[in-house]
LOLO-885586 format. One record per residue (C-alpha): residue number from 1; x, y, z. Coordinates in nm, 4 decimals. Layout:
N
<site><i>NUM</i><X>X</X><Y>Y</Y><Z>Z</Z></site>
...
//
This chain:
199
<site><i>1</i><X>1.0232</X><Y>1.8532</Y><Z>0.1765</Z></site>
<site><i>2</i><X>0.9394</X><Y>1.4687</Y><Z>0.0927</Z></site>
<site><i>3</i><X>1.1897</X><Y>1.2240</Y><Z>-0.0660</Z></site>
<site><i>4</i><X>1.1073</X><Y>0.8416</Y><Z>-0.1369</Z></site>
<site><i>5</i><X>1.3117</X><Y>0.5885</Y><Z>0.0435</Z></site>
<site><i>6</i><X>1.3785</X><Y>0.2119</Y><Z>0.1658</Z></site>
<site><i>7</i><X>1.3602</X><Y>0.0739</Y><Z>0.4707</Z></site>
<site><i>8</i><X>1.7321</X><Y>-0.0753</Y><Z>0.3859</Z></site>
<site><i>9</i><X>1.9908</X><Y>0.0622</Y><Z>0.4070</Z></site>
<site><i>10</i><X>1.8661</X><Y>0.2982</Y><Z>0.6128</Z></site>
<site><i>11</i><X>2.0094</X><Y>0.4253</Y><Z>0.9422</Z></site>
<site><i>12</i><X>1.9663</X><Y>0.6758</Y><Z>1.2568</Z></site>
<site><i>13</i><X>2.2539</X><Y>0.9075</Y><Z>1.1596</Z></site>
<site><i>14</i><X>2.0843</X><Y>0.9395</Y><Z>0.8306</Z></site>
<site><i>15</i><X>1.7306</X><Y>1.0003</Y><Z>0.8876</Z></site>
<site><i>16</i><X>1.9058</X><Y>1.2504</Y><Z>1.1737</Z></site>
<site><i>17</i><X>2.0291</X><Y>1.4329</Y><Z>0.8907</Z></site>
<site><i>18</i><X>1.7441</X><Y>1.4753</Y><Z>0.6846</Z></site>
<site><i>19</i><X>1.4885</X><Y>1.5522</Y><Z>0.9344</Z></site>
<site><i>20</i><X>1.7458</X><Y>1.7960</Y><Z>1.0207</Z></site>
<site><i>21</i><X>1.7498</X><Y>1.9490</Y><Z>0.6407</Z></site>
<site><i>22</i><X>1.3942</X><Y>1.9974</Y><Z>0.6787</Z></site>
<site><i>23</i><X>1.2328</X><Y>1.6354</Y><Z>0.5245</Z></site>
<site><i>24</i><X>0.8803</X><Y>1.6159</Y><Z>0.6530</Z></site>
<site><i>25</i><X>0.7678</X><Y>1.3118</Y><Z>0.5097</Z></site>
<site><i>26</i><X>0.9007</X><Y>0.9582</Y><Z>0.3440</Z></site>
<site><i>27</i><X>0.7438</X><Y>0.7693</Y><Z>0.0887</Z></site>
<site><i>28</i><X>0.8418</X><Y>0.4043</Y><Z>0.1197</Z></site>
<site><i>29</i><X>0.7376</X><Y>0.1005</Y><Z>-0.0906</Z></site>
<site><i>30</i><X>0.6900</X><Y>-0.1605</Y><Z>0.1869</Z></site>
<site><i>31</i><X>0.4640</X><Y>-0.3954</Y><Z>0.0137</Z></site>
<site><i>32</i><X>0.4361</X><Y>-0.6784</Y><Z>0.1977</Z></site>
<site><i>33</i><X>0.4214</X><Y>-0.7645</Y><Z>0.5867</Z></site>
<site><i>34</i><X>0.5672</X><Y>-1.1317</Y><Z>0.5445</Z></site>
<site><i>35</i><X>0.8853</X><Y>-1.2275</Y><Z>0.4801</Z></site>
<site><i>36</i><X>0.8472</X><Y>-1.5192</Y><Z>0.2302</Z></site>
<site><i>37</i><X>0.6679</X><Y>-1.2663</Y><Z>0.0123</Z></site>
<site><i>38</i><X>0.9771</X><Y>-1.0135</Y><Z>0.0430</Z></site>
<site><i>39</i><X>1.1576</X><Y>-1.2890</Y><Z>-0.0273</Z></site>
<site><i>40</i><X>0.9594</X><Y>-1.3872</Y><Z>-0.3333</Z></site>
<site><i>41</i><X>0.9224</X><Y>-1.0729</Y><Z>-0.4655</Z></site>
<site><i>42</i><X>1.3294</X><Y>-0.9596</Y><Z>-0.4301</Z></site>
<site><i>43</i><X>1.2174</X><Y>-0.6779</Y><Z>-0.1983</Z></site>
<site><i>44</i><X>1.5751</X><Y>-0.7414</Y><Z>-0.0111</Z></site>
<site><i>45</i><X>1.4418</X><Y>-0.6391</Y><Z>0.3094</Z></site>
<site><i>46</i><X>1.3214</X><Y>-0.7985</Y><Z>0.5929</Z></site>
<site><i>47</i><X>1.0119</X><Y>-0.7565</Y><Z>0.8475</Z></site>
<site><i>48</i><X>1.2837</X><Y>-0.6672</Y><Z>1.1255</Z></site>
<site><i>49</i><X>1.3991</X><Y>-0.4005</Y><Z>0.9144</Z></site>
<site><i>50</i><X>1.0679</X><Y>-0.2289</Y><Z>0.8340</Z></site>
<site><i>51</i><X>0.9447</X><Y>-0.2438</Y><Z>1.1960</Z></site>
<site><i>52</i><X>1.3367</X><Y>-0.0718</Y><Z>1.2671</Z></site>
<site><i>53</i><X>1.2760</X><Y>0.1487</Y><Z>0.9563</Z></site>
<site><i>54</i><X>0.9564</X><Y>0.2531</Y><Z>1.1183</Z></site>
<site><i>55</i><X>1.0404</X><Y>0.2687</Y><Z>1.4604</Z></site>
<site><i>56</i><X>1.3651</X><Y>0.5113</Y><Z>1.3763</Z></site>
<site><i>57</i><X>1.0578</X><Y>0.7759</Y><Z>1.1915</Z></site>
<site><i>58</i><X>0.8380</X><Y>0.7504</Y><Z>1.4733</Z></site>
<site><i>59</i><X>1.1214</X><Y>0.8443</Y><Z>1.6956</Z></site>
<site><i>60</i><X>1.2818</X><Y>1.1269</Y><Z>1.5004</Z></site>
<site><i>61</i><X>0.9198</X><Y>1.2524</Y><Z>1.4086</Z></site>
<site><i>62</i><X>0.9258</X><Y>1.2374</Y><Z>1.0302</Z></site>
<site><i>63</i><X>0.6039</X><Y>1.1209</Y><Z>0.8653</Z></site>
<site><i>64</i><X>0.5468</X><Y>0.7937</Y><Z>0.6661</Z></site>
<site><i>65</i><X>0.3155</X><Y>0.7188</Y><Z>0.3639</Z></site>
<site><i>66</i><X>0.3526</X><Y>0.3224</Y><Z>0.3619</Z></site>
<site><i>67</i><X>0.2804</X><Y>0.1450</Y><Z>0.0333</Z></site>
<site><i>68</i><X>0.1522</X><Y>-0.1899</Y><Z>0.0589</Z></site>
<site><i>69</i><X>0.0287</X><Y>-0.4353</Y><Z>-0.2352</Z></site>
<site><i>70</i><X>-0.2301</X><Y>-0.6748</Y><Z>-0.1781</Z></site>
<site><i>71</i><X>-0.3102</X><Y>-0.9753</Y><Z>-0.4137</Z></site>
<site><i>72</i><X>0.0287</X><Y>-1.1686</Y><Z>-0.4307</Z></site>
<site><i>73</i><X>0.0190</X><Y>-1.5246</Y><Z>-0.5411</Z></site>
<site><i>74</i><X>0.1916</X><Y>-1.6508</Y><Z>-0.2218</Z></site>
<site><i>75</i><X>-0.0796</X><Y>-1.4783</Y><Z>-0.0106</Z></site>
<site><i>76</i><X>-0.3348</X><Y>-1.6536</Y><Z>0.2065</Z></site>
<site><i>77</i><X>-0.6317</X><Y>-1.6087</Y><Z>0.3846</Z></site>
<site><i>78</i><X>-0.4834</X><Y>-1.6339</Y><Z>0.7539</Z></site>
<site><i>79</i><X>-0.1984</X><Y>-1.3100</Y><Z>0.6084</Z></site>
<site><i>80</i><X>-0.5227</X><Y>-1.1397</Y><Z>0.4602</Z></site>
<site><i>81</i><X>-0.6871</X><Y>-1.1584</Y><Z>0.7629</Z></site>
<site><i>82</i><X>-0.3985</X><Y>-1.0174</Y><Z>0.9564</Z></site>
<site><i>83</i><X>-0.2800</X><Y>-0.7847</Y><Z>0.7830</Z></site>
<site><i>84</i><X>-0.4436</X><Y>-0.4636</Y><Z>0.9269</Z></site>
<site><i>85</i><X>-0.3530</X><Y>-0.5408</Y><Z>1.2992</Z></site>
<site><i>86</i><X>0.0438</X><Y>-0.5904</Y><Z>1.1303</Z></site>
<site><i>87</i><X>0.0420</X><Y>-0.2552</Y><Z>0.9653</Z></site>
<site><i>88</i><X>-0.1063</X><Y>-0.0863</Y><Z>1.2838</Z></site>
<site><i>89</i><X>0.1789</X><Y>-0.2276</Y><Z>1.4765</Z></site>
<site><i>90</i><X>0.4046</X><Y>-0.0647</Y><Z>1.2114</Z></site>
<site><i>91</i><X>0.2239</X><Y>0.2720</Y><Z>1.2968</Z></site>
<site><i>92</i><X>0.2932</X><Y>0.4669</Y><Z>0.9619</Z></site>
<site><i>93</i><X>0.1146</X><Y>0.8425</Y><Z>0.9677</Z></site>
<site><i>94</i><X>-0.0062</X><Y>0.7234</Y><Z>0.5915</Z></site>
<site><i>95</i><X>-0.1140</X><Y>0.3977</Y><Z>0.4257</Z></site>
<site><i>96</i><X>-0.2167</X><Y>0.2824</Y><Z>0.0913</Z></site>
<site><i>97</i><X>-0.2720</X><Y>-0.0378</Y><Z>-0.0642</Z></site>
<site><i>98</i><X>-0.2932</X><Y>-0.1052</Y><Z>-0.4241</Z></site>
<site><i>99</i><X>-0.3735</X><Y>-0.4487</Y><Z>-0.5824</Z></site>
<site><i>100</i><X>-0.0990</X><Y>-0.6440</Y><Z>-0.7689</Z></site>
<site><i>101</i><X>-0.1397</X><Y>-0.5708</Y><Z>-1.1425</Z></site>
<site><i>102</i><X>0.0652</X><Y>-0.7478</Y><Z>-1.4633</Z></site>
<site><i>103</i><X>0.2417</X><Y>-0.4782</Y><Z>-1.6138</Z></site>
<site><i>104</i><X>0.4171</X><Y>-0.5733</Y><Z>-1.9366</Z></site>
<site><i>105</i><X>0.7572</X><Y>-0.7002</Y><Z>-1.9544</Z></site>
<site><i>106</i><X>0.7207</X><Y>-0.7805</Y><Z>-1.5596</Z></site>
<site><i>107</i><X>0.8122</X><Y>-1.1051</Y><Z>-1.4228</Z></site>
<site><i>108</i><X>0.4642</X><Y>-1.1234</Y><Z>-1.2327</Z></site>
<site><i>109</i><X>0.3230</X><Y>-1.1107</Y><Z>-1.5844</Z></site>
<site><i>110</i><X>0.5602</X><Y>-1.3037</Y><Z>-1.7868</Z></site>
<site><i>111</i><X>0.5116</X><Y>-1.5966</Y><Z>-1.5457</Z></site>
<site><i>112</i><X>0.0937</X><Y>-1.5987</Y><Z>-1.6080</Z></site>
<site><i>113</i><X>0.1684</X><Y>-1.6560</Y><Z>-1.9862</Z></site>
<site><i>114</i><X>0.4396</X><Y>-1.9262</Y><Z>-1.8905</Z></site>
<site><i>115</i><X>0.2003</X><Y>-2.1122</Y><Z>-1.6741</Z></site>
<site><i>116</i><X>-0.1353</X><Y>-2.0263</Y><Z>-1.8502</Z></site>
<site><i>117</i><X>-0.2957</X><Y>-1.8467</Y><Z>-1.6798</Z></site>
<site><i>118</i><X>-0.3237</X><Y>-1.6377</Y><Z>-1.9354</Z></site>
<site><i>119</i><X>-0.3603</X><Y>-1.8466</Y><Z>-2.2593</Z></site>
<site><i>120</i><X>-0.2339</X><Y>-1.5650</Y><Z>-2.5089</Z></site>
<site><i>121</i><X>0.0355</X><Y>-1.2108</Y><Z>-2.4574</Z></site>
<site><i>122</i><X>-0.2013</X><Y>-0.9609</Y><Z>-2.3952</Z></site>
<site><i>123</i><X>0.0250</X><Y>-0.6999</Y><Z>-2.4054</Z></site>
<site><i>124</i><X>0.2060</X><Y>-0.7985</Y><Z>-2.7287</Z></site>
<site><i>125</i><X>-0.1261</X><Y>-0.8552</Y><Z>-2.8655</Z></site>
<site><i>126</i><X>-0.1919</X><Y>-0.4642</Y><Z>-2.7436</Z></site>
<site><i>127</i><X>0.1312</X><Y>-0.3263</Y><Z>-2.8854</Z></site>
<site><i>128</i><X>0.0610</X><Y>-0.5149</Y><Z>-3.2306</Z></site>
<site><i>129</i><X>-0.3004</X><Y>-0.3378</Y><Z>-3.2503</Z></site>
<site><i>130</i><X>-0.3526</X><Y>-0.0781</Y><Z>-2.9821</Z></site>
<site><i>131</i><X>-0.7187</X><Y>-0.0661</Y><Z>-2.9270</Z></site>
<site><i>132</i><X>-0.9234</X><Y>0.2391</Y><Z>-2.7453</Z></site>
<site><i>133</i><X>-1.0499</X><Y>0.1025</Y><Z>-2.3529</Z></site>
<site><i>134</i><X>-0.7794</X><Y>-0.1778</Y><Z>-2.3531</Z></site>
<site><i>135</i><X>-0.7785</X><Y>-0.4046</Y><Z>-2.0430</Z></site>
<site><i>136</i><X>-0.5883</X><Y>-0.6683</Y><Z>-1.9147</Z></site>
<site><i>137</i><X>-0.8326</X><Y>-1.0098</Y><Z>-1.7747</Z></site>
<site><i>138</i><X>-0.7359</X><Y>-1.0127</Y><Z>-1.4014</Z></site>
<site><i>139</i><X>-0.5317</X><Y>-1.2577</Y><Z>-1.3108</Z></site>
<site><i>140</i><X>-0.6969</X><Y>-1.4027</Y><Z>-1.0229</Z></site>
<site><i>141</i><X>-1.0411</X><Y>-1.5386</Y><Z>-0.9473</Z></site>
<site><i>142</i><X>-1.4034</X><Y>-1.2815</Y><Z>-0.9746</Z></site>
<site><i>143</i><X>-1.3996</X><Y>-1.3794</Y><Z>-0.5848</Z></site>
<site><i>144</i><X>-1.0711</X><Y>-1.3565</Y><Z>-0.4935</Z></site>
<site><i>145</i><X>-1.0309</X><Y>-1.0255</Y><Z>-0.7053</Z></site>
<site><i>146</i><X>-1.2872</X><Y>-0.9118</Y><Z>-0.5142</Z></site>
<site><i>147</i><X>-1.1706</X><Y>-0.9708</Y><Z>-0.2015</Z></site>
<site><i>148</i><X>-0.8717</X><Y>-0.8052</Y><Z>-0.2639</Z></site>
<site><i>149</i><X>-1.0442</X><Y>-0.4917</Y><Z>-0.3324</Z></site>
<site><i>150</i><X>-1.2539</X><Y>-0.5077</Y><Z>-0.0394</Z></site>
<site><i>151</i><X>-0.9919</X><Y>-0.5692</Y><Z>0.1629</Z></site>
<site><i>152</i><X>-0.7979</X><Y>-0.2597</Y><Z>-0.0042</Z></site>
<site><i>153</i><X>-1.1531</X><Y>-0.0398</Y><Z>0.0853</Z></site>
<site><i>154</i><X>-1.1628</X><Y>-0.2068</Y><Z>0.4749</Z></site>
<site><i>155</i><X>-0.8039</X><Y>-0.1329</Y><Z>0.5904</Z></site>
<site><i>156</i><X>-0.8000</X><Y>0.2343</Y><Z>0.4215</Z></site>
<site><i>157</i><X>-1.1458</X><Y>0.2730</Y><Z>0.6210</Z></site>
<site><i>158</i><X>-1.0000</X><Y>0.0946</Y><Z>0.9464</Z></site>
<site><i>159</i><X>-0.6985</X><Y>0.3271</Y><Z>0.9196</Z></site>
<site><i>160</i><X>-0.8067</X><Y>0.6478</Y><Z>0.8293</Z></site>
<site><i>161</i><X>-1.1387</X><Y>0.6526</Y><Z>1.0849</Z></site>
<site><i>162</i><X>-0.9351</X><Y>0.5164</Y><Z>1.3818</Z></site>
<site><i>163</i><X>-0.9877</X><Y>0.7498</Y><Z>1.6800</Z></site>
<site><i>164</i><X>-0.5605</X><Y>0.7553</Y><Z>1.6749</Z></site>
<site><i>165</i><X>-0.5465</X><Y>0.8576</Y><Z>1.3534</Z></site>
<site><i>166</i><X>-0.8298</X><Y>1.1428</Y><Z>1.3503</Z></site>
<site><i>167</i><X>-0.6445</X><Y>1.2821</Y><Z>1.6741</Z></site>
<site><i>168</i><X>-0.2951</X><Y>1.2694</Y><Z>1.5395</Z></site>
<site><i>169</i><X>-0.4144</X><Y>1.4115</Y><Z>1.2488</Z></site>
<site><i>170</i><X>-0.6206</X><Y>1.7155</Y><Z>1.3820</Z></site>
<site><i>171</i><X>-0.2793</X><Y>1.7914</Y><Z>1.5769</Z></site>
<site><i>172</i><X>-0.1013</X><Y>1.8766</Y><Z>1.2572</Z></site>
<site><i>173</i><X>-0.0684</X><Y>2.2090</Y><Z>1.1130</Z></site>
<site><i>174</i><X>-0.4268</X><Y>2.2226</Y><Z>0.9481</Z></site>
<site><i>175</i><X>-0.6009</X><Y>2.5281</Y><Z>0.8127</Z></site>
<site><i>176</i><X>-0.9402</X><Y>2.5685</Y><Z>0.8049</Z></site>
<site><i>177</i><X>-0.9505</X><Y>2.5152</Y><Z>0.4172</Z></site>
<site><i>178</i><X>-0.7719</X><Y>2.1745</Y><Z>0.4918</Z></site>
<site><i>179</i><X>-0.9490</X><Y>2.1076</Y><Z>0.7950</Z></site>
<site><i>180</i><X>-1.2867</X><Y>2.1502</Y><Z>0.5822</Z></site>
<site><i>181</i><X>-1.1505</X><Y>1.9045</Y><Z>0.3399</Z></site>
<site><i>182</i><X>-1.0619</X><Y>1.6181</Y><Z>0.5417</Z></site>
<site><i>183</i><X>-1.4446</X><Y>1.6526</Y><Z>0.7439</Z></site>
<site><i>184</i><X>-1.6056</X><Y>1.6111</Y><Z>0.3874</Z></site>
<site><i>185</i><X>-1.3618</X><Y>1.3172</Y><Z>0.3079</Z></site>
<site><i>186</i><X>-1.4062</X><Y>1.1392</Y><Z>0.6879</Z></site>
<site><i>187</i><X>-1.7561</X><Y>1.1749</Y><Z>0.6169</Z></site>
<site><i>188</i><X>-1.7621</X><Y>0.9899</Y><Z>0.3149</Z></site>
<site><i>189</i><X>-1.5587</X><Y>0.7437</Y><Z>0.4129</Z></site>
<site><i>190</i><X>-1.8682</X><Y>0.6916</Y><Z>0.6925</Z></site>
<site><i>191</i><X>-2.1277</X><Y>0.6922</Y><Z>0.5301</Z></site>
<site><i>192</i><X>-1.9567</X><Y>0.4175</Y><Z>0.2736</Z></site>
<site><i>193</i><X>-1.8933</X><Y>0.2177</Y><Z>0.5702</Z></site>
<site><i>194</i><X>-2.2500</X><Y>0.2104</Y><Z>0.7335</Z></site>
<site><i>195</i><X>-2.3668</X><Y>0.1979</Y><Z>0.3907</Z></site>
<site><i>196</i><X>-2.1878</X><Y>0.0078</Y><Z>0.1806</Z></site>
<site><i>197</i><X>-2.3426</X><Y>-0.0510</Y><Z>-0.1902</Z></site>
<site><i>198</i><X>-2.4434</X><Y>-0.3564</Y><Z>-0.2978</Z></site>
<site><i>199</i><X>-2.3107</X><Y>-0.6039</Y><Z>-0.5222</Z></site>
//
């Protein structure tokens, strides 16, 4: 079985426990590999415990999908850069990264009307008169919103072709169905890479 979790509070006697009931796999929301973002976004956790978080896992051989967001106003270029080597040294047996989006009623959101960066309530105005295809204007730059997604697209690549990855991952319990599956997928994923579209 799979359960979602935090890194804190999180300890050895309790991932013991569970790996001993028979969990396989934690989801955690880890977001960010920086503590002034954790810090900015009320994460309450710390970098020292995710890498303990992580560590414990590795040890007790449960399996991690690590959620990361990418696209955080505190963000620079140096973290963006970064940001794959920190993950690898976090060695989850899963990634993905999604890009920070204004939901309604958030405070990410509710601060872009505040400070105009947003020059009306799209949402309100979407709730008053729901329209068919409705979406938000990103909140960030054509360039740096595309960055973000590229950067989303390069680690997921990075990750999932790595030689450690593909060997960890054939050692699992795979059928051949599976085993088909994930071939098709790798290849894609190559073929993007070497040919990437475009524009």
């Amino acid at each position: 079985w799979a359960a979602r979790a935090r890194v804190h509070p999180m300890d050895r006697e309790m991932l013991s426990l569970m790996k001993k009931a028979g969990c396989a796999r934690l989801h955690v929301g880890v977001e960010a590999m920086d503590d002034a973002i954790l810090k900015s976004i009320k994460k309450k956790t710390t970098m020292k415990q995710i890498y303990d978080f992580f560590e414990l896992c590795n040890e007790i051989k449960i399996d991690t999908l690590a959620y990361f967001i990418i696209g955080f106003p505190e963000e620079t270029e140096e973290y963006r850069q970064q940001l794959f080597k920190r993950i690898a040294k976090l060695n989850p047996t899963y990634v993905y990264i999604n890009i920070l989006f204004p939901t309604p009623k958030s405070e990410y959101y509710d601060n872009l009307v505040k400070d105009g960066t947003y020059d009306e309530d799209y949402w309100e105005k979407f709730v008053k008169n729901p329209v068919k295809d409705f979406a938000i204007p990103d909140p960030r730059s054509p360039e740096l919103q595309q960055t973000c997604l590229k950067l989303a697209d390069q680690i997921h690549r990075s990750f999932y072709l790595s030689p450690k990855f593909v060997i960890n991952d054939l050692r699992r319990n795979t059928s051949p169905k599976m085993l088909w599956l994930k071939a098709q997928i790798a290849i894609k994923l190559l073929l993007t890479t070497l040919f990437p579209k475009k524009g």
